[in-house]
C-alpha positions in Angstrom: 83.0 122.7 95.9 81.7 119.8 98.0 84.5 118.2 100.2 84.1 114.2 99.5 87.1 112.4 100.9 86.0 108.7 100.6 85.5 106.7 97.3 85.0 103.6 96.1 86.1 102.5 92.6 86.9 100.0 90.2 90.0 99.4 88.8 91.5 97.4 85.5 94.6 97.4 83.8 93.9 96.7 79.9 94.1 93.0 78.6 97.0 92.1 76.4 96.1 91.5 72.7 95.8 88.1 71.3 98.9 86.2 69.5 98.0 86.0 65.4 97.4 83.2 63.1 98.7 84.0 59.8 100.9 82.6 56.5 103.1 84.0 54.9 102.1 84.8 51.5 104.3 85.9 48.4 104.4 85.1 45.0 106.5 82.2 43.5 106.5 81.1 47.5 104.4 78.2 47.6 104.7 77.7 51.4 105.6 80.7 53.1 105.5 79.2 56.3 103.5 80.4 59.6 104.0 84.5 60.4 101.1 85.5 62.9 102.8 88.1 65.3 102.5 88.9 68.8 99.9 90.5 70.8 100.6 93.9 72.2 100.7 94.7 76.1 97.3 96.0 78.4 97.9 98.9 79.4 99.2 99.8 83.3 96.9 101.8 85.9 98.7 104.6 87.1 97.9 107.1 90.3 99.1 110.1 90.5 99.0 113.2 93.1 98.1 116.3 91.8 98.6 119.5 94.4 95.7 121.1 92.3 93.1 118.4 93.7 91.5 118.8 96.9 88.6 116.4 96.7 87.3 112.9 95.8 84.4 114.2 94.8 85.0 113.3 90.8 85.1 110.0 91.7 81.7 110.1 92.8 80.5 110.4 89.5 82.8 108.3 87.8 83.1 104.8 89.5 84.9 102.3 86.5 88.9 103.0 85.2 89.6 100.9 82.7 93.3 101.0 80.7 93.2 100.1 77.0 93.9 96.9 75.8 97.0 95.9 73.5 95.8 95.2 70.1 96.3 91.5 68.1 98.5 90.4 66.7 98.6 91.0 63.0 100.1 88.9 59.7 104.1 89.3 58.9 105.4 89.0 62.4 103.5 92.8 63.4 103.1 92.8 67.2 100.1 94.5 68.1 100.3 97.8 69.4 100.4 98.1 73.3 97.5 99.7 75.4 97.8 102.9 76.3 98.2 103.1 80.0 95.4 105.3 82.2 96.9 107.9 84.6 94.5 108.6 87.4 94.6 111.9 89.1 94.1 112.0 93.2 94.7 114.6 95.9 97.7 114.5 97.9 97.2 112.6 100.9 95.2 109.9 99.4 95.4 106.4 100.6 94.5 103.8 98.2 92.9 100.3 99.5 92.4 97.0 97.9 88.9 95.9 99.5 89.5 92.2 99.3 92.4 92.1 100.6 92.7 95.0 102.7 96.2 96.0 101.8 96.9 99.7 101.3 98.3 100.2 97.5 99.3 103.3 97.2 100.1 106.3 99.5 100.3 109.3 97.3 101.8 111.7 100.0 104.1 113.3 97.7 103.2 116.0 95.1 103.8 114.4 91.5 104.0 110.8 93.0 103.1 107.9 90.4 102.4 104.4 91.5 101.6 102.2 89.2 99.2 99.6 91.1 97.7 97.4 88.1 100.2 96.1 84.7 98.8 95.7 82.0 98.5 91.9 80.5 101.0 90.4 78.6 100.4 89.8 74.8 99.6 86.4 73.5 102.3 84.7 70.9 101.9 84.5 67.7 101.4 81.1 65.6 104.8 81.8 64.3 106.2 80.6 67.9 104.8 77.4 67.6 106.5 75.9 64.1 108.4 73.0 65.1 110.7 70.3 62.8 107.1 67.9 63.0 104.6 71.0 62.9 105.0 73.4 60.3 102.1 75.2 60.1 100.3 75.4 63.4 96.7 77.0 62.8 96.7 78.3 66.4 98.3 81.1 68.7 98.1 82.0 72.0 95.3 84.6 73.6 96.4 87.8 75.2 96.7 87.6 79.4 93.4 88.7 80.6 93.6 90.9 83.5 90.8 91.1 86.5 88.9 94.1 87.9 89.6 95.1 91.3 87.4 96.9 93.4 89.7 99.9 95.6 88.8 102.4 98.3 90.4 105.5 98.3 90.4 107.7 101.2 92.0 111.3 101.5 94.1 111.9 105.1 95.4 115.6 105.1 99.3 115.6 105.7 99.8 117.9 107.8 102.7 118.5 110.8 100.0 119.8 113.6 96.0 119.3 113.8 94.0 121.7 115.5 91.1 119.7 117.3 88.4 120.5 119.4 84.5 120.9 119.8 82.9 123.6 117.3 83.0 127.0 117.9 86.3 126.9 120.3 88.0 129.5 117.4 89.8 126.5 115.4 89.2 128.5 112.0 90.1 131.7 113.6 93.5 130.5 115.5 94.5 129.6 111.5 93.7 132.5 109.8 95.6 134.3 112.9 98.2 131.9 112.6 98.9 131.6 108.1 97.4 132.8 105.5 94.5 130.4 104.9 91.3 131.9 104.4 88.5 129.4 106.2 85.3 130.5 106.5 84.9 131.6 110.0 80.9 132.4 111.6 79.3 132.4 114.5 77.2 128.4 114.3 78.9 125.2 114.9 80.3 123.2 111.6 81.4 126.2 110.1 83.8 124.1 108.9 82.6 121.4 106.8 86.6 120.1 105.4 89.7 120.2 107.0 91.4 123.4 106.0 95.2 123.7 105.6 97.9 126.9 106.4 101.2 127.2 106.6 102.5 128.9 109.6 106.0 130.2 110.0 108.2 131.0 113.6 111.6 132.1 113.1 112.8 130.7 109.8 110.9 127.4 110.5 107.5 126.8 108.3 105.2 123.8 109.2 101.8 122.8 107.8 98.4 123.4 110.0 95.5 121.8 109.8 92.0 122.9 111.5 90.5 119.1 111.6 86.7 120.1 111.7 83.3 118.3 113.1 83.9 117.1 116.1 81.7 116.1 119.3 81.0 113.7 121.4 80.0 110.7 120.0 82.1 111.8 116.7 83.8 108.1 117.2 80.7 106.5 116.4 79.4 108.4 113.5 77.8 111.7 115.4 78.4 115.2 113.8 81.2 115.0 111.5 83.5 113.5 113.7 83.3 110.5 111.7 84.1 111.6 108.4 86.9 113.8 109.6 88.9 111.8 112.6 91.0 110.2 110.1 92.6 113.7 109.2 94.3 113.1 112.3 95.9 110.6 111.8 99.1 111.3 110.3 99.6 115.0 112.3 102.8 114.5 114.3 101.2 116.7 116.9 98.2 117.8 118.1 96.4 121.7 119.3 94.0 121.4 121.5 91.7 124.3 121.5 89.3 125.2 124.1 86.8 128.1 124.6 88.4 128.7 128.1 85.5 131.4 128.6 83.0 128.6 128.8 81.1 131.3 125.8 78.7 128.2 124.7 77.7 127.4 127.9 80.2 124.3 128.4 82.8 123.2 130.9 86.6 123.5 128.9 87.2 120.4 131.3 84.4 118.7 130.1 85.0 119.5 126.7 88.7 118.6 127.1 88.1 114.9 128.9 85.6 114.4 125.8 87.2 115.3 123.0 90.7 113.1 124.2 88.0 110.3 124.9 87.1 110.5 120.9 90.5 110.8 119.5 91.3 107.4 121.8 87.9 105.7 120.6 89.3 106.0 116.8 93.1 105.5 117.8 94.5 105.1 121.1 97.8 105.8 119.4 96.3 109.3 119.1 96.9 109.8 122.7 100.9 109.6 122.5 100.9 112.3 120.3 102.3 115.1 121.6 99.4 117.5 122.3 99.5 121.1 123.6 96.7 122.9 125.1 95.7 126.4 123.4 93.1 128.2 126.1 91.5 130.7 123.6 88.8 132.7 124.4 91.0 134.5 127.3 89.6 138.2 126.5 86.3 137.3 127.2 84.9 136.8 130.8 85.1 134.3 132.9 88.8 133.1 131.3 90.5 133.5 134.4 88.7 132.0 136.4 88.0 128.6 134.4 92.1 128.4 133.4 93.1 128.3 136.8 90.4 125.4 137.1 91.9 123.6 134.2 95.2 124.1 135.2 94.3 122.7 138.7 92.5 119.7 137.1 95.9 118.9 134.3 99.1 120.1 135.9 100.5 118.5 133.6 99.4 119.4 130.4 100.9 122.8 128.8 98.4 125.4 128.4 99.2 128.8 126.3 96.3 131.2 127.0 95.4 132.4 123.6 92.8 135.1 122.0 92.4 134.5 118.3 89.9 137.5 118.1 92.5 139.9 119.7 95.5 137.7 117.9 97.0 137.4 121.6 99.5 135.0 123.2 100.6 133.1 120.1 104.3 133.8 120.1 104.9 131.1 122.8 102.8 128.5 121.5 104.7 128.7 118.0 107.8 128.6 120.0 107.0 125.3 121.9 105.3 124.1 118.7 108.5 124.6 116.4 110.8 123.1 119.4 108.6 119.8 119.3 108.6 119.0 115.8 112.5 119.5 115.9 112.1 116.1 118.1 109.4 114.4 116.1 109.9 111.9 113.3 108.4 112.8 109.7 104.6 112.8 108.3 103.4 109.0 108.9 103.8 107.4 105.1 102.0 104.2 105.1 103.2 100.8 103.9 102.8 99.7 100.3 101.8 96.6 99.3 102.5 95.4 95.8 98.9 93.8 94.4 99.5 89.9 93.5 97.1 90.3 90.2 96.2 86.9 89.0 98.0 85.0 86.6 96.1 84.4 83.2 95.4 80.7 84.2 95.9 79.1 87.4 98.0 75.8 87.5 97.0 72.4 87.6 93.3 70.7 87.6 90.9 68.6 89.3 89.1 65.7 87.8 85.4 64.5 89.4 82.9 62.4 88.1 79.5 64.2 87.8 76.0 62.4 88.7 75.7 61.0 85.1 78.7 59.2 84.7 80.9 61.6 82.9 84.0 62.6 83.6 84.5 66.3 84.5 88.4 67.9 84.1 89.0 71.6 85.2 91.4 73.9 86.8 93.7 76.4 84.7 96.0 73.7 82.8 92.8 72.6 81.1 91.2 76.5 80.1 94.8 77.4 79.1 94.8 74.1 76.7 91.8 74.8 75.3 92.4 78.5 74.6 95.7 77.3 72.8 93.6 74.6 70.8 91.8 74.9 67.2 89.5 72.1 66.8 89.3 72.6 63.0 93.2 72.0 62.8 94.6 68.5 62.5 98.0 69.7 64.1 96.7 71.5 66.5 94.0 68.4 67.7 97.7 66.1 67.6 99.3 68.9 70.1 95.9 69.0 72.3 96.6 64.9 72.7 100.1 65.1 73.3 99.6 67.5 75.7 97.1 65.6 77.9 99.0 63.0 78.1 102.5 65.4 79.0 100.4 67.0 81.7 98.9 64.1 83.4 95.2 64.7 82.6 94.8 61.0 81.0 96.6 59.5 83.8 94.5 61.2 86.4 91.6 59.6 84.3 92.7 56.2 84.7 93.1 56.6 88.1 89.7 58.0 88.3 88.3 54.2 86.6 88.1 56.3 83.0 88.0 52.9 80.7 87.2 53.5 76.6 84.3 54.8 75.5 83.5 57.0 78.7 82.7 60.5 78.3 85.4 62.8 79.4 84.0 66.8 79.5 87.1 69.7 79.2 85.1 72.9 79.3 82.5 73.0 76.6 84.4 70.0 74.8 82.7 66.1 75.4 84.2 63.3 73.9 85.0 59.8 74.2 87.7 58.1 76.3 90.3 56.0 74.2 93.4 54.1 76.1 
């Protein structure tokens, strides 16, 4: 299965139904009076983290989530039926992002976690709400809330308790199949390891989660190798194994490859550097180990070095111990902040009036779409509401100011008509 652990998508929670306009209608009942019911709710947008994913790949095929809508309003006070809300399925681990704003939505770091990040919009009212003393029969309703589509990133971080970094080929894979009972693939070429692979490792009683953090070199920072893709696995380990090929088998320096991998991990996240790190020297049954771990040791006195062999499965029993007696200090898995989405209201308040080039009056702004959207132009009741209501909400006021006099053309939307005072 390909490993894909960045997405984008696009996100939107179901509109709610429009409000109904209806009479009642009975025999020997000459006026039944106005019974349009409600419109029923959008439906939510729901995450949830499922242990059996391990990828975003799906999500590379499918880009648009879209919950139902609630249904209209129908006659004899029947709300609509609500949408039925969508329940998106993501690895453990994954972060989702807002892109416009930037605020992280959702952390689903919890097996079975739901977050709901997008409601559904609210149903519209039916004409029955609107009967007053003066207006019996109102021939208009309200529309459903319509709800906005937001564009999301969602990027998978492993959870795990301890990374194991270092450049390829220093027996990462190796030191975690010695170590639990994961299975990576393990060869002799760099980037065996093409996604982070996870184990469980266990030292007297205690159990913690490993993770071999794959790809990278120097450079990775930037974009080189893999280390791009795969530094931000590291970030929520509460402490890090660094491996090195104390043999010098590839030809390298293990201090050169030591001062360059730290210098990556503090390029993405200087933060990086104050996690606790130990040093595993593996490699030490092969020649040339001796020699170059006294070198190290010489170079870092103060970093702790256990000399390792995973091929031999030699030395771990103190690195577990020292591993198990730091996490006893450490605080838990980093969980990220959640930030509640402000969705957009249906209509935003107030307007703005502005005279255009050819003398007409131009009104906009929320107050007026949600006017208009209330408004049936074929109604007499409903017109004498529209009127009333400019005046209630200042529009005609704001027009005088403006220099509106009678007879000037006043535009609201795709409505034009004359000024009267």
């Amino acid at each position: 299965m390909q490993f894909v652990d960045k997405a984008r998508i696009v996100i939107k929670s179901g509109n709610g139904g429009d409000g109904c306009v209806a009479f009642h209608r009975e025999k020997y009942v000459a006026r039944g009076g106005p019974s349009g019911g409600d419109g029923g709710k959008g439906g939510d947008l729901i995450f949830v983290a499922d242990a059996r994913l391990s990828t975003l790949l799906d999500f590379k095929f499918q880009r648009f989530y879209r919950a139902d809508n609630g249904e209209n309003g129908k006659a004899e006070m029947q709300t609509g039926r609500n949408g039925k809300p969508l329940v998106v399925s993501v690895p453990i681990g994954t972060v989702i992002r807002d892109l416009e704003s930037g605020a992280i939505l959702a952390d689903m770091s919890e097996e079975g976690k739901e977050r709901c990040v997008l409601h559904g919009g609210n149903g519209g009212k039916g004409n029955a709400h609107f009967a007053t003393s003066t207006r019996q029969a109102p021939r208009f309703a309200q529309p459903g809330q319509k709800t906005p589509e937001h564009e999301v990133e969602l990027e998978l971080k492993s959870i795990a308790d301890v990374g194991l970094v270092g450049l390829p080929s220093v027996g990462k894979s190796t030191i975690l199949s010695v170590l639990t009972a994961a299975k990576p693939k393990i060869a002799a070429y760099h980037f065996t390891t093409l996604s982070p692979n996870l184990g469980v490792a266990s030292r007297h009683g205690r159990s913690f989660v490993l993770a071999d953090i794959p790809g990278l070199i120097e450079g990775a920072a930037e974009g080189a190798g893999l280390g791009h893709d795969f530094l931000r696995h590291v970030e929520r380990t509460r402490m890090l194994v660094h491996v090195l090929d104390i043999s010098g088998s590839e030809l390298r320096d293990p201090i050169d490859d030591y001062e360059k991998i730290n210098d990556e991990l503090e390029k993405f996240s200087p933060a990086l550097l104050k996690v606790p790190q130990l040093v595993a020297a593996n490699k030490t049954d092969l020649p040339d180990a001796e020699e170059n771990l006294t070198r190290f040791q010489d170079a870092y006195p103060d970093a702790e070095v256990f000399p390792v062999s995973a091929a031999t499965a030699q030395g771990f029993d103190a690195l577990l111990d020292r591993i198990v007696q730091i996490l006893d200090t450490l605080p838990p898995v980093l969980r990220f902040e959640e930030t509640d989405l402000v969705e957009s209201p249906m209509y935003e308040s107030g307007f703005h009036v502005e005279k255009d080039d050819g003398g007409v009056y131009v009104v906009t702004g929320g107050d007026v779409e949600r006017l208009l959207d209330q408004t049936d132009p074929n109604d007499e009741a409903s017109m004498r509401r529209f009127q009333q209501k400019l005046i209630s909400s200042g529009i005609i006021a704001a027009l005088r100011e403006m220099g509106a006099h009678d007879g000037d053309s006043i535009r609201l939307g795709e409505w034009e008509f004359d000024f009267i005072d």
